[in-house]
N, C-alpha and C positions, 0 to 999 in steps of 0.2 A: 643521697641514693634513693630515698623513701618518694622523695618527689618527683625523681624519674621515672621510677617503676608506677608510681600514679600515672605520671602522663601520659606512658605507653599503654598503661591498661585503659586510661580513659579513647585513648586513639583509637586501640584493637576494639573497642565497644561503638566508637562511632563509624565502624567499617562494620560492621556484624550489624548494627542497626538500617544502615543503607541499604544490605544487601538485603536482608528484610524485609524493610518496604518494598524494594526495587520486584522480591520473587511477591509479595502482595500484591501489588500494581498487573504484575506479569497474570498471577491467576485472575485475578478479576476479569483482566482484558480478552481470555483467551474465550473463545466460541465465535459467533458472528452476530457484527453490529450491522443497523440499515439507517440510513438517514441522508441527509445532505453534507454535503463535503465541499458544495460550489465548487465543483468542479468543468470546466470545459477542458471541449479538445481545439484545438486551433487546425485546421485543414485545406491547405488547397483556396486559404483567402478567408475562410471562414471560420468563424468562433460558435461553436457547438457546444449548451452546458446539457450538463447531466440532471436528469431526474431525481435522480438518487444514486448512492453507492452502497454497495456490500462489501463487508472487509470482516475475513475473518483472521483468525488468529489461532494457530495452533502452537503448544507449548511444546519446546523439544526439552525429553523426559531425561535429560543428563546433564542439559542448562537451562535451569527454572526461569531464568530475566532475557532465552529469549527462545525463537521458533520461527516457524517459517506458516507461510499461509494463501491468503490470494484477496485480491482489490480489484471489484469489478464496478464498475462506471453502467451506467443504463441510459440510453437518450431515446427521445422518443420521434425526434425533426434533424436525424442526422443521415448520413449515408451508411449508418451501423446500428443496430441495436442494440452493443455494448461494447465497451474497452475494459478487457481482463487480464491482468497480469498477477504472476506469480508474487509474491513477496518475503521477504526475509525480515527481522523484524527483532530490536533487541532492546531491552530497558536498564539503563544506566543512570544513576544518581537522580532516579524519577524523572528522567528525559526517555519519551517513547521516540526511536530512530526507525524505521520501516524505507528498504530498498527494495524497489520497483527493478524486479531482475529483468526484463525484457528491457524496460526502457532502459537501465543503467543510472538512473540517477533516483535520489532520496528525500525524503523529505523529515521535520523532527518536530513533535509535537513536546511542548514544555510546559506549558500554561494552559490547566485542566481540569476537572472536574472529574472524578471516574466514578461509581456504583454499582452493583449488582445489573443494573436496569436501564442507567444511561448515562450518555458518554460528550460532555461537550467541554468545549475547550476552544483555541487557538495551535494552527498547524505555519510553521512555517517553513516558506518555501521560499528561499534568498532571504530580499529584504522584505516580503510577502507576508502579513500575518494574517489570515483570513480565520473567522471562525466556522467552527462545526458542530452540528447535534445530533447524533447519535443514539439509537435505541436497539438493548441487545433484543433479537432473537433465534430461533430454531434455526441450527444449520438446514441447508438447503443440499441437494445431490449435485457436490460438484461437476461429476461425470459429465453433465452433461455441456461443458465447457470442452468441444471437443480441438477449438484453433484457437491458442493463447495468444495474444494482438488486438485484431478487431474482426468482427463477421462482416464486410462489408457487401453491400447489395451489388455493387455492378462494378467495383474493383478487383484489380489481380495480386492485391497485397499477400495474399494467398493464393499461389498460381495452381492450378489443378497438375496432378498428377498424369499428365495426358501419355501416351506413346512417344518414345522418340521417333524422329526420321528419317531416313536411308542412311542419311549422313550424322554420323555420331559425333563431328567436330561443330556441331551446332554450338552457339552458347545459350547457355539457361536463359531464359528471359529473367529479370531484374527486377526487386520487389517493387511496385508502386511507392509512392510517399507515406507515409502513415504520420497518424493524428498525435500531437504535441499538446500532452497533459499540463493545464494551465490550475493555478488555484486562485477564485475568486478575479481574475484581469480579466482586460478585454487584450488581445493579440497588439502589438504596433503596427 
């Protein structure tokens, strides 16, 4: 009986420790990090990478391991000046999971390095392991992220709000294509 009750106390102590780490890993990560992520967008035939990414991280104050935040991509030779998306974001057995809520799909960082100060590691995406480096600073004013997607210069991915006309059985016009978040590839 003695060495059950060890075993289970030993278990309950290795669940209490994970979750531990797991909310350490969480506070560490939370503010905004800026670096490379090698990220491209694939568009319309072409592959577009990013200059740099911002990704911050914000902790929700009633589950410490996870929160929600925003992953914003910068190009400087694309037909956008950035791809920003929402994020949702949750840390479990020290695997960092972050879903891209526009796009709908996720991606899980495992293999990392975290600090006060900078953030590299391996992210993967499928069978994808590209790396990344990371350096945290000063939130930025999200505000001014006013169309979640992408800003493009002479696309109607975001179709203006214009007047309808006489006839109300029109159909909406249809978003354009929009850019397919790659890590580290080149498109096939």
């Amino acid at each position: 009986m003695k060495k059950l009750y060890t075993m289970m106390m030993m278990a309950m102590m290795a669940l209490t420790f994970t979750s531990c780490e797991d909310e350490m890993i969480a506070d560490t990560l939370e503010g905004t990090w800026s670096g490379n992520m090698y990220v491209s967008s694939y568009y319309r035939g072409h592959n577009y990478y990013a200059t740099r990414t911002e990704i911050t991280f914000n902790i929700d104050p009633f589950r410490f391991t996870k929160g929600s935040g925003y992953w914003v991509d910068y190009y400087s030779r694309a037909p956008w000046d950035y791809v920003a998306n929402h994020i949702s974001w949750r840390v479990d057995n020290g695997h960092i999971t972050i879903y891209f809520i526009e796009d709908g799909t996720s991606v899980v960082i495992s293999d990392y390095h975290l600090s006060d100060s900078h953030f590299t590691g391996y992210i993967a995406d499928g069978d994808n392991d590209v790396n990344f480096n990371l350096t945290h600073i000063s939130s930025p004013n999200w505000d001014t992220y006013d169309n979640w997607g992408y800003d493009a210069w002479y696309d109607d991915y975001y179709w203006s709000r214009g007047t309808r006309s006489a006839d109300s059985t029109a159909a909406a016009p249809l978003p354009a294509e929009k850019p397919v978040r790659q890590f580290g590839k080149r498109a096939e």
